[in-house]
N, C-alpha and C positions, 0 to 999 in steps of 0.2 A: 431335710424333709421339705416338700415343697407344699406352697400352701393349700392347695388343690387337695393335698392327704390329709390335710389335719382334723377335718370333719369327722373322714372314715376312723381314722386312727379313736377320736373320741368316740366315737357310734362302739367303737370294738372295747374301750376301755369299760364304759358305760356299762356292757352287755357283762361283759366276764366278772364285773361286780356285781351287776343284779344276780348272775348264776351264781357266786358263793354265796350272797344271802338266801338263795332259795327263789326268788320272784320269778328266774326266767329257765324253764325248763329245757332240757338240752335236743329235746322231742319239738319242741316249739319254736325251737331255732333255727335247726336244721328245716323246719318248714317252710320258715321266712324267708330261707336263703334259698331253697331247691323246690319248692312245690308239690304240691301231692304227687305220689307215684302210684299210678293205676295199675295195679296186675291181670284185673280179672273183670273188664268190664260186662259183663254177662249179668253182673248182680248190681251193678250201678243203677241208682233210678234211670228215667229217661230222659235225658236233656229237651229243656222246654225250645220251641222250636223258634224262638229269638236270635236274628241275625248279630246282634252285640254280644249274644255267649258264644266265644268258643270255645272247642273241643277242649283245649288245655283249659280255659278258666271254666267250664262245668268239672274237668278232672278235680280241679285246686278246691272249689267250693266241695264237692262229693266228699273228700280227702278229708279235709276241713272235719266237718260233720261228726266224723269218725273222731 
């Protein structure tokens, strides 16, 4: 292994322990790693009109919320 993984590898051990004690949800993981997915923005509020939000980070925060 080289030493560059051992962070990751720890970050992974860490996480699959807090999931069998219950702390980390498997819904809350999968969002840390891939971000909200928008299917249907028609019902999304309306993204404030801030050149620092974009489209994907109003998606994630929208997602989030939920």
């Amino acid at each position: 292994m080289f030493e560059k993984h051992k962070i990751l590898l720890s970050l992974q051990i860490c996480v699959k322990l807090k999931m069998s004690e219950g702390e980390i949800d498997e819904d809350e993981w999968s969002f840390f790693l891939r971000g909200g997915l928008v299917m249907d923005r028609s019902t999304q509020p309306v993204k404030p009109p801030f050149d620092w939000i974009t489209t994907t980070a109003w998606d994630n925060i929208t997602e989030l919320e939920k």
